[in-house]
N, CA, C, O and CB atoms as a CASP TS submission, in Angstrom:
PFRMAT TS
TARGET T0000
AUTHOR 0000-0000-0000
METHOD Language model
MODEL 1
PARENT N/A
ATOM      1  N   UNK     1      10.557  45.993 -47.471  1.00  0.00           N
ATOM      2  CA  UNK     1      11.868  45.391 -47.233  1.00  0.00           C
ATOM      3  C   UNK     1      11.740  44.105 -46.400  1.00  0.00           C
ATOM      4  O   UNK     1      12.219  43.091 -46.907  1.00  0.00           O
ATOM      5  CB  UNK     1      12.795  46.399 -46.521  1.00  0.00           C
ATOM      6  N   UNK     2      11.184  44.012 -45.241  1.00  0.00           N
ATOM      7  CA  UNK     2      10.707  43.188 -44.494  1.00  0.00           C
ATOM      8  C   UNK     2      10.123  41.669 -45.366  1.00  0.00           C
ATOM      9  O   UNK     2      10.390  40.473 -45.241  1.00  0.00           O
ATOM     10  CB  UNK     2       9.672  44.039 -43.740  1.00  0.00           C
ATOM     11  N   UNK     3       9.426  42.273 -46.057  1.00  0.00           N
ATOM     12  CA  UNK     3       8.618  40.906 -46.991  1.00  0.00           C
ATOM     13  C   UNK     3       9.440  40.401 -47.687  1.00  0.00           C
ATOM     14  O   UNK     3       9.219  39.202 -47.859  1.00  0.00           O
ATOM     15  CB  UNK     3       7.435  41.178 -48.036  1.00  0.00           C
ATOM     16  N   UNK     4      10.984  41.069 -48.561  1.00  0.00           N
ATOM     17  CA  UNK     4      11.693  40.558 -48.761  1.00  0.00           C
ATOM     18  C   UNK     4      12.831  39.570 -48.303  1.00  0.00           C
ATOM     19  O   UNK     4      13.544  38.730 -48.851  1.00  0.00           O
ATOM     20  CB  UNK     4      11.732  41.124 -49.052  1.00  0.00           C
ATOM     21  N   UNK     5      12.646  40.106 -46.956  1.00  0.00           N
ATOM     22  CA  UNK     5      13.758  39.258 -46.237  1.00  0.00           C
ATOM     23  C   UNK     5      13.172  37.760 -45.950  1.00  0.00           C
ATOM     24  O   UNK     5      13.852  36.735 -45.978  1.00  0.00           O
ATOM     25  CB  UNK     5      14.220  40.017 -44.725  1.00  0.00           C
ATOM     26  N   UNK     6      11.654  37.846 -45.643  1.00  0.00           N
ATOM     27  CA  UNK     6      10.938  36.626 -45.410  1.00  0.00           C
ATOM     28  C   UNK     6      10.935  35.667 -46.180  1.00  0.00           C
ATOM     29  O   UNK     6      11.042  34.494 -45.823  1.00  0.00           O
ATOM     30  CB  UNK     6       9.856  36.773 -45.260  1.00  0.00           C
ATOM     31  N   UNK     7      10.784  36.147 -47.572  1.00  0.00           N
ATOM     32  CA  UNK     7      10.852  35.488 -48.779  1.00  0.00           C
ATOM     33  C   UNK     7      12.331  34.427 -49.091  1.00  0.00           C
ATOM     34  O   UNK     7      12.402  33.388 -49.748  1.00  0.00           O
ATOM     35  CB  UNK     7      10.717  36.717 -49.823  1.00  0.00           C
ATOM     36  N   UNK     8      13.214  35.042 -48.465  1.00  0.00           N
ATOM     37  CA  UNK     8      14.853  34.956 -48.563  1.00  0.00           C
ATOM     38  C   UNK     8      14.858  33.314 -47.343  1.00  0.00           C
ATOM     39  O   UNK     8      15.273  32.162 -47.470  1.00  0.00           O
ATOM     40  CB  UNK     8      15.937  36.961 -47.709  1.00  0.00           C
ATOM     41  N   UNK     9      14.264  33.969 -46.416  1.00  0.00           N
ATOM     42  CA  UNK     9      14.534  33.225 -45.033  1.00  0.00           C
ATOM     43  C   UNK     9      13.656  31.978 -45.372  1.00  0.00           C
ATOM     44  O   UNK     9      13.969  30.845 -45.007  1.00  0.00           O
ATOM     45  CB  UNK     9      14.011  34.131 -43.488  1.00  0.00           C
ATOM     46  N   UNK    10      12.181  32.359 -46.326  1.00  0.00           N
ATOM     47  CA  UNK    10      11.712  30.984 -46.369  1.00  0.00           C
ATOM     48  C   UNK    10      12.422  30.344 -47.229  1.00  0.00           C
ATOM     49  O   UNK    10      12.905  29.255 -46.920  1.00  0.00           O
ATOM     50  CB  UNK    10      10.389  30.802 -46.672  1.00  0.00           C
ATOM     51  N   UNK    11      12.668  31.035 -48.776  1.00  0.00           N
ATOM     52  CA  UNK    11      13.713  29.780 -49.518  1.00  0.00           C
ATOM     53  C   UNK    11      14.977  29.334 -48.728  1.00  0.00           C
ATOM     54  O   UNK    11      15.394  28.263 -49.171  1.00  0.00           O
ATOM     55  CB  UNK    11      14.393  30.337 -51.018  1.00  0.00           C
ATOM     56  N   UNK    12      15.579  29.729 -47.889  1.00  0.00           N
ATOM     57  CA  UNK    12      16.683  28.943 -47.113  1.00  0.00           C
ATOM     58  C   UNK    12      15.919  27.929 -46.149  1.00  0.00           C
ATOM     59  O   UNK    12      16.643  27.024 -45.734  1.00  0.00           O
ATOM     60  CB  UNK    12      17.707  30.011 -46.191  1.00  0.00           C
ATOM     61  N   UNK    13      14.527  27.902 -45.689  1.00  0.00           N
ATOM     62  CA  UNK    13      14.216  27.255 -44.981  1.00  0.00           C
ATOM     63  C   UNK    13      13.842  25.593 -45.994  1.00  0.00           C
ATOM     64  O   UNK    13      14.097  24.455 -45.602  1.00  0.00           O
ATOM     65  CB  UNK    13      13.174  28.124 -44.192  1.00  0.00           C
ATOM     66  N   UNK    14      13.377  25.873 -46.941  1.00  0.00           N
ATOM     67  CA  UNK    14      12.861  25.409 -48.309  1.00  0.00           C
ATOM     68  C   UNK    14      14.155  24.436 -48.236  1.00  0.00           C
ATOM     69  O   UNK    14      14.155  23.358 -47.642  1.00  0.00           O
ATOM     70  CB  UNK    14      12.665  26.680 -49.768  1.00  0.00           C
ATOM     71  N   UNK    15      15.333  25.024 -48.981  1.00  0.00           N
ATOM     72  CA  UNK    15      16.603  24.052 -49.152  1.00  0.00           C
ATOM     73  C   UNK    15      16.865  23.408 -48.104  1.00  0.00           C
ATOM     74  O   UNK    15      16.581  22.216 -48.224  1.00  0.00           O
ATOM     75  CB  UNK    15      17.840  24.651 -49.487  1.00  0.00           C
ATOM     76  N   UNK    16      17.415  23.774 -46.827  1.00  0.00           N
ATOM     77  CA  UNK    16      17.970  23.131 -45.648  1.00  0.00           C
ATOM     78  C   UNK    16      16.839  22.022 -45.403  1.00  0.00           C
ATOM     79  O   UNK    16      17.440  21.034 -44.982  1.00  0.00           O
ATOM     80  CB  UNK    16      18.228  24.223 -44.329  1.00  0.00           C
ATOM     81  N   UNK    17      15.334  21.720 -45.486  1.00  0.00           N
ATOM     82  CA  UNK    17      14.497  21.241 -45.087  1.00  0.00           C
ATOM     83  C   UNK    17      14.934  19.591 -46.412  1.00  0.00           C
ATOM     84  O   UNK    17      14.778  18.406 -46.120  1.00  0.00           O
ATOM     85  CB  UNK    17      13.031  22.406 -45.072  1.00  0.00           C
ATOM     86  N   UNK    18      15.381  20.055 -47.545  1.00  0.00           N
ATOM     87  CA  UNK    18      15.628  19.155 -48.384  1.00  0.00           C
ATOM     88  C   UNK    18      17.054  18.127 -47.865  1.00  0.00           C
ATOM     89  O   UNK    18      17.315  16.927 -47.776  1.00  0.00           O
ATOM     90  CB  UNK    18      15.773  19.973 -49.742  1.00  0.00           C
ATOM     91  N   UNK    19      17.720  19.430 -47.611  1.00  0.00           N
ATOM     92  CA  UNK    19      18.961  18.583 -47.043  1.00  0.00           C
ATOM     93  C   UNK    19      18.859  17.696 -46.029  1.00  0.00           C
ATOM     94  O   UNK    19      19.271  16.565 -46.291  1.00  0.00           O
ATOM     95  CB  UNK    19      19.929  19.350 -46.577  1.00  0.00           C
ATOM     96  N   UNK    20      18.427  17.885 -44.941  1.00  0.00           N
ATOM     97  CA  UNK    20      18.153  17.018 -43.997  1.00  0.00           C
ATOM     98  C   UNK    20      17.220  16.169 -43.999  1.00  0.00           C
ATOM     99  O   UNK    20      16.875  15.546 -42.995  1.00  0.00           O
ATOM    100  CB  UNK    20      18.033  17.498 -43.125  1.00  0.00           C
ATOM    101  N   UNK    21      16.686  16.046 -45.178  1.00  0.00           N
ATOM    102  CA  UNK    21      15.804  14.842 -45.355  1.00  0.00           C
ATOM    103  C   UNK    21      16.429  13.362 -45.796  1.00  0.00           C
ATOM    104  O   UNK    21      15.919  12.282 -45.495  1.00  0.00           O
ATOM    105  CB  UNK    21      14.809  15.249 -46.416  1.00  0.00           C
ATOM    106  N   UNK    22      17.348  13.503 -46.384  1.00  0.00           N
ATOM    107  CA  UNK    22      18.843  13.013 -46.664  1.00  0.00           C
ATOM    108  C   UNK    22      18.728  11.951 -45.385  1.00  0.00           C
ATOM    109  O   UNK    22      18.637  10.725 -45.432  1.00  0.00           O
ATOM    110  CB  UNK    22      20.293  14.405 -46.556  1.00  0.00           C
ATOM    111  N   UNK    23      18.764  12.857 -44.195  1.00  0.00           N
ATOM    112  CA  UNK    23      19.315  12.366 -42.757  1.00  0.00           C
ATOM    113  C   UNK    23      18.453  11.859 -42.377  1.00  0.00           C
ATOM    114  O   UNK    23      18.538  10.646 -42.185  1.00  0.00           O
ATOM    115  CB  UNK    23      19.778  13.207 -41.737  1.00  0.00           C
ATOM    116  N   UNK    24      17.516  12.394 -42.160  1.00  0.00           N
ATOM    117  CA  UNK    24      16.050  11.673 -41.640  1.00  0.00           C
ATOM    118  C   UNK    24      14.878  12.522 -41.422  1.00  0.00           C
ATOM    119  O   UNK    24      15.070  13.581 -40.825  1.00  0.00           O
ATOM    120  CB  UNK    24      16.200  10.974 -40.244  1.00  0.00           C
ATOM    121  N   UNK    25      13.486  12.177 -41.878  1.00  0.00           N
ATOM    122  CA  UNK    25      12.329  12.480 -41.894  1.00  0.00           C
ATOM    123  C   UNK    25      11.960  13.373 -40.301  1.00  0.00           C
ATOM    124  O   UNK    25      10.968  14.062 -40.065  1.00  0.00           O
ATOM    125  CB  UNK    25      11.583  11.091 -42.226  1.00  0.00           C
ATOM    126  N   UNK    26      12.868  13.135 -39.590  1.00  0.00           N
ATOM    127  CA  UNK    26      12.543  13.929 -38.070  1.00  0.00           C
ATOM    128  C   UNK    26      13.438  15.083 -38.167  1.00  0.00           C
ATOM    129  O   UNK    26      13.099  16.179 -37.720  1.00  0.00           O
ATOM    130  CB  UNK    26      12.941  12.982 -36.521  1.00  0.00           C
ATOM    131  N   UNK    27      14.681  14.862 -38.791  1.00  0.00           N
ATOM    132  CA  UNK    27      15.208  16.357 -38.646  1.00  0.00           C
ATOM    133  C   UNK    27      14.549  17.426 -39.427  1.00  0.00           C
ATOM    134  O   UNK    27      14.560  18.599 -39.053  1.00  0.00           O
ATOM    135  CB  UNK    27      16.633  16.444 -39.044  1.00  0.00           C
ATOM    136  N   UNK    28      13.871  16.949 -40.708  1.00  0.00           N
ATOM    137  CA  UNK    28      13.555  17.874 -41.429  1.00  0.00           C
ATOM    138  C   UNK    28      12.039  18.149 -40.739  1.00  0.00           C
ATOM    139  O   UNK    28      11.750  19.344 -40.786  1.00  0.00           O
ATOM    140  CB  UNK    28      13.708  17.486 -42.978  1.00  0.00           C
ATOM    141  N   UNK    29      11.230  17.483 -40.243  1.00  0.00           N
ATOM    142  CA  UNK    29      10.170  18.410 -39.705  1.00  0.00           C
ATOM    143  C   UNK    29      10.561  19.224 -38.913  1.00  0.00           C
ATOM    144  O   UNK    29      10.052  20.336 -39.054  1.00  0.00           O
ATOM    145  CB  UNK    29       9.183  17.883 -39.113  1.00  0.00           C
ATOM    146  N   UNK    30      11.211  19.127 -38.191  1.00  0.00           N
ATOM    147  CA  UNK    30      11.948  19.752 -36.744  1.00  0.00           C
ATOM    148  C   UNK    30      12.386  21.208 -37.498  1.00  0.00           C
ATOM    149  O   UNK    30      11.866  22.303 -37.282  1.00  0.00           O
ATOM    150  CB  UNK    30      13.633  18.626 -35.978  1.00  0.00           C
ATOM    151  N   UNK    31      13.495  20.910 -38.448  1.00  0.00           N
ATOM    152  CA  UNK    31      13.618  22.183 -39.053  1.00  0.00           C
ATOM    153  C   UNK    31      12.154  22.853 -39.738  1.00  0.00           C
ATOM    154  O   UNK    31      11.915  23.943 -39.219  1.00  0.00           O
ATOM    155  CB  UNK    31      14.751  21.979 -40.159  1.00  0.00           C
ATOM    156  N   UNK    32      11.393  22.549 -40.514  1.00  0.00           N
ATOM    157  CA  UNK    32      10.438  22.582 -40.967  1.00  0.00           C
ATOM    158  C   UNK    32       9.529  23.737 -39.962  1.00  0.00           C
ATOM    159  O   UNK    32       9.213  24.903 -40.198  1.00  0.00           O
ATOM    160  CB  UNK    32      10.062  21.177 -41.144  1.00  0.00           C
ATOM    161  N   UNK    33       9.270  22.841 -38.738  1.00  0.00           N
ATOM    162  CA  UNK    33       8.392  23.333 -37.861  1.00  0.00           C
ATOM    163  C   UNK    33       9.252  25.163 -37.523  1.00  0.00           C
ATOM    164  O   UNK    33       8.716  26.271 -37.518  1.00  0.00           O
ATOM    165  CB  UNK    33       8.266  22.010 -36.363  1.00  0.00           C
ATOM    166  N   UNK    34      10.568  24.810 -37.307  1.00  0.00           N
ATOM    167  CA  UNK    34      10.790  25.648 -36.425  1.00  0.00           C
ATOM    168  C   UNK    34      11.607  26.925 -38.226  1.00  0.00           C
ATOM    169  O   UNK    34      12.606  27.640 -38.153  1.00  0.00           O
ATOM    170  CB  UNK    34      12.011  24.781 -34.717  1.00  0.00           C
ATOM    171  N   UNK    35      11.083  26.813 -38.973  1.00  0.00           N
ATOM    172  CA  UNK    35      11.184  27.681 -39.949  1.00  0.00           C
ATOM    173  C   UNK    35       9.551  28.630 -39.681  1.00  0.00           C
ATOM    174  O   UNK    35       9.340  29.842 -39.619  1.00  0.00           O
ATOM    175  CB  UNK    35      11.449  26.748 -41.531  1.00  0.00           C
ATOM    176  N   UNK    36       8.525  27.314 -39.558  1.00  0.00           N
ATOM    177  CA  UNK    36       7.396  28.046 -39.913  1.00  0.00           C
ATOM    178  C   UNK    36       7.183  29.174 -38.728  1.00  0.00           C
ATOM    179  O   UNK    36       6.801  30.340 -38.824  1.00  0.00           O
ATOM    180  CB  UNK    36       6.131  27.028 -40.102  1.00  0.00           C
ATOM    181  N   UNK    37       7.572  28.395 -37.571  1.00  0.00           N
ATOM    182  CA  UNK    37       7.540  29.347 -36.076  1.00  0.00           C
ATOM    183  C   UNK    37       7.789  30.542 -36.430  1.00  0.00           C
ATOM    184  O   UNK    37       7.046  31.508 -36.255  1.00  0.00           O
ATOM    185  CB  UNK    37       8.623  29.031 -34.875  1.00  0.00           C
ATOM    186  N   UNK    38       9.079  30.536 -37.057  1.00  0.00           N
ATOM    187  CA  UNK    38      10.202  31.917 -37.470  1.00  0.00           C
ATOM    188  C   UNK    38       9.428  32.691 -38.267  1.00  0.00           C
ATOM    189  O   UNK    38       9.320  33.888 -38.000  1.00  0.00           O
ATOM    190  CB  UNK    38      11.714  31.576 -38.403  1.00  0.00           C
ATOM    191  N   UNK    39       8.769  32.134 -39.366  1.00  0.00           N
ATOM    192  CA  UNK    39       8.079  33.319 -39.983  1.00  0.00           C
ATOM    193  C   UNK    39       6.934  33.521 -39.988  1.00  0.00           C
ATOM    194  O   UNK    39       6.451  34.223 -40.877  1.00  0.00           O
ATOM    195  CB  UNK    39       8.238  33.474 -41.040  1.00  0.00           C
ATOM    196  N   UNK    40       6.093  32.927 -38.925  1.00  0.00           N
ATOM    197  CA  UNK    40       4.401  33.258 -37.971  1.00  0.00           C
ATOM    198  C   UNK    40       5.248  34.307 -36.620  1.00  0.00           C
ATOM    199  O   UNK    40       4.581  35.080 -35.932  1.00  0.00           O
ATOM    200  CB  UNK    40       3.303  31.075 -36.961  1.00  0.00           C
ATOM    201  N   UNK    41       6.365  34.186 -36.485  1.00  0.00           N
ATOM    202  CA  UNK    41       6.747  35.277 -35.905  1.00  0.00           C
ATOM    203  C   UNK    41       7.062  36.844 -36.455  1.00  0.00           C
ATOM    204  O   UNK    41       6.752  37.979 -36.092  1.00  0.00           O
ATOM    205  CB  UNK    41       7.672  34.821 -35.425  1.00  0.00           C
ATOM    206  N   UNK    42       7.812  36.281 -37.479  1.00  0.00           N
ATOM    207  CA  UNK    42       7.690  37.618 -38.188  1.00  0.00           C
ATOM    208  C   UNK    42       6.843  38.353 -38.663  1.00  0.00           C
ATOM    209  O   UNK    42       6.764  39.580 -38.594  1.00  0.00           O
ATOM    210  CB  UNK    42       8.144  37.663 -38.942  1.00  0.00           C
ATOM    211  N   UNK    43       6.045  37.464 -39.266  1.00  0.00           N
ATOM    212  CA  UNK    43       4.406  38.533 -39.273  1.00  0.00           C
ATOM    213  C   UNK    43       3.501  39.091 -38.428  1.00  0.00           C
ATOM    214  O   UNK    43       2.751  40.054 -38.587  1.00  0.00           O
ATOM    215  CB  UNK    43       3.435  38.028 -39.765  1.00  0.00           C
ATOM    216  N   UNK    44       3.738  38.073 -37.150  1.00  0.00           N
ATOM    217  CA  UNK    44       2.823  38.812 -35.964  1.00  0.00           C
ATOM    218  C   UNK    44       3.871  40.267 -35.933  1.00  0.00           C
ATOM    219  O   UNK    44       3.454  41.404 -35.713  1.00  0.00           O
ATOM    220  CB  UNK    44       2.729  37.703 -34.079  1.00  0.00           C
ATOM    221  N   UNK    45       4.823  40.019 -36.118  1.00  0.00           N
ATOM    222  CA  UNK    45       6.048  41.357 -35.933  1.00  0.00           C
ATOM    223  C   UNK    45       5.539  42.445 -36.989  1.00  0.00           C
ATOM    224  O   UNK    45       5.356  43.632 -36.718  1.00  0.00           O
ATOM    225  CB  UNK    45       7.959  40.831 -36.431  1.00  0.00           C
ATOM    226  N   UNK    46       5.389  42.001 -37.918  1.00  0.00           N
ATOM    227  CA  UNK    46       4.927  43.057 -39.195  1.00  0.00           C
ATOM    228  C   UNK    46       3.641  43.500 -39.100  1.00  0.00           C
ATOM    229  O   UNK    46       3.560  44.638 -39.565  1.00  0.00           O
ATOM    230  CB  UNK    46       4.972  42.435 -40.644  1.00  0.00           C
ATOM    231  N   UNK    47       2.505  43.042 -38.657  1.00  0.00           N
ATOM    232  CA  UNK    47       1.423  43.414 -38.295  1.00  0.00           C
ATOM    233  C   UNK    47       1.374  44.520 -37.064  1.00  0.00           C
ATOM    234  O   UNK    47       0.768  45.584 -37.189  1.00  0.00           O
ATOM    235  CB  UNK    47       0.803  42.262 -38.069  1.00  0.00           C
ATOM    236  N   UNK    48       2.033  44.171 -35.948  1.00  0.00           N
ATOM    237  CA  UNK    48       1.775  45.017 -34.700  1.00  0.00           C
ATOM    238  C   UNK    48       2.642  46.174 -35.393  1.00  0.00           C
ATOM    239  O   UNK    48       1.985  47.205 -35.250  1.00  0.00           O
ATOM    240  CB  UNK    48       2.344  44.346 -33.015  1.00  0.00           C
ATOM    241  N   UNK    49       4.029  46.502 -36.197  1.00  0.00           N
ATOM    242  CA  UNK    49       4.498  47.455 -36.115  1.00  0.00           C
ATOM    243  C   UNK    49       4.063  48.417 -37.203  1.00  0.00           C
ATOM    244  O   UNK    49       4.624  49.470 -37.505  1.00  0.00           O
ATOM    245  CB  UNK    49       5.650  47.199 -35.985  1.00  0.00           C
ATOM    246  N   UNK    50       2.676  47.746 -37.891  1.00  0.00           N
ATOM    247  CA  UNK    50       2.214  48.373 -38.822  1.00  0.00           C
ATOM    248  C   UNK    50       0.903  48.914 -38.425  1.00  0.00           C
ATOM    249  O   UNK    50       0.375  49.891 -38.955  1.00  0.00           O
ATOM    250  CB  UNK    50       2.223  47.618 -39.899  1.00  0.00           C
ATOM    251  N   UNK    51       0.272  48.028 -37.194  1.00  0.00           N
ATOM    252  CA  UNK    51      -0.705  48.407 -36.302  1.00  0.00           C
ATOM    253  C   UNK    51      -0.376  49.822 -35.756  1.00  0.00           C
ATOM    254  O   UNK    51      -1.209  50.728 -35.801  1.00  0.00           O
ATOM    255  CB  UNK    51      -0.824  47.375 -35.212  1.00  0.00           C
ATOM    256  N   UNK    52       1.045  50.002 -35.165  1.00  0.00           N
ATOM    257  CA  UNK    52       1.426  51.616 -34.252  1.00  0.00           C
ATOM    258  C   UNK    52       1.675  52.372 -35.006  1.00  0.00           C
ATOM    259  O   UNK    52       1.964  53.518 -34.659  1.00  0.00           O
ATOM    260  CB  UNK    52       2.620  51.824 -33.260  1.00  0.00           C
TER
END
């Protein structure tokens, strides 16, 4: 279930990253960066709770 939601969260990260490119090349890394954060978080999350 988990892997699905990631999948979900990256294609929204995917579009919004398009949109704001529109605006400028800094918002969309910014979003960019802080998509990838979000889901190198979630896997350290999916790993440890699959670790216990």
């Amino acid at each position: 279930m988990e892997v699905g939601r990631e999948i979900y969260s990256g294609a929204m990260c995917i579009s919004k990253k398009k949109e704001d490119k529109e605006e400028g090349r800094f918002n969309a890394l910014f979003f960019g960066m802080l998509c990838l954060g979000f889901l190198w978080a979630l896997g350290w999350a999916q790993k440890i709770l699959w670790f216990y």
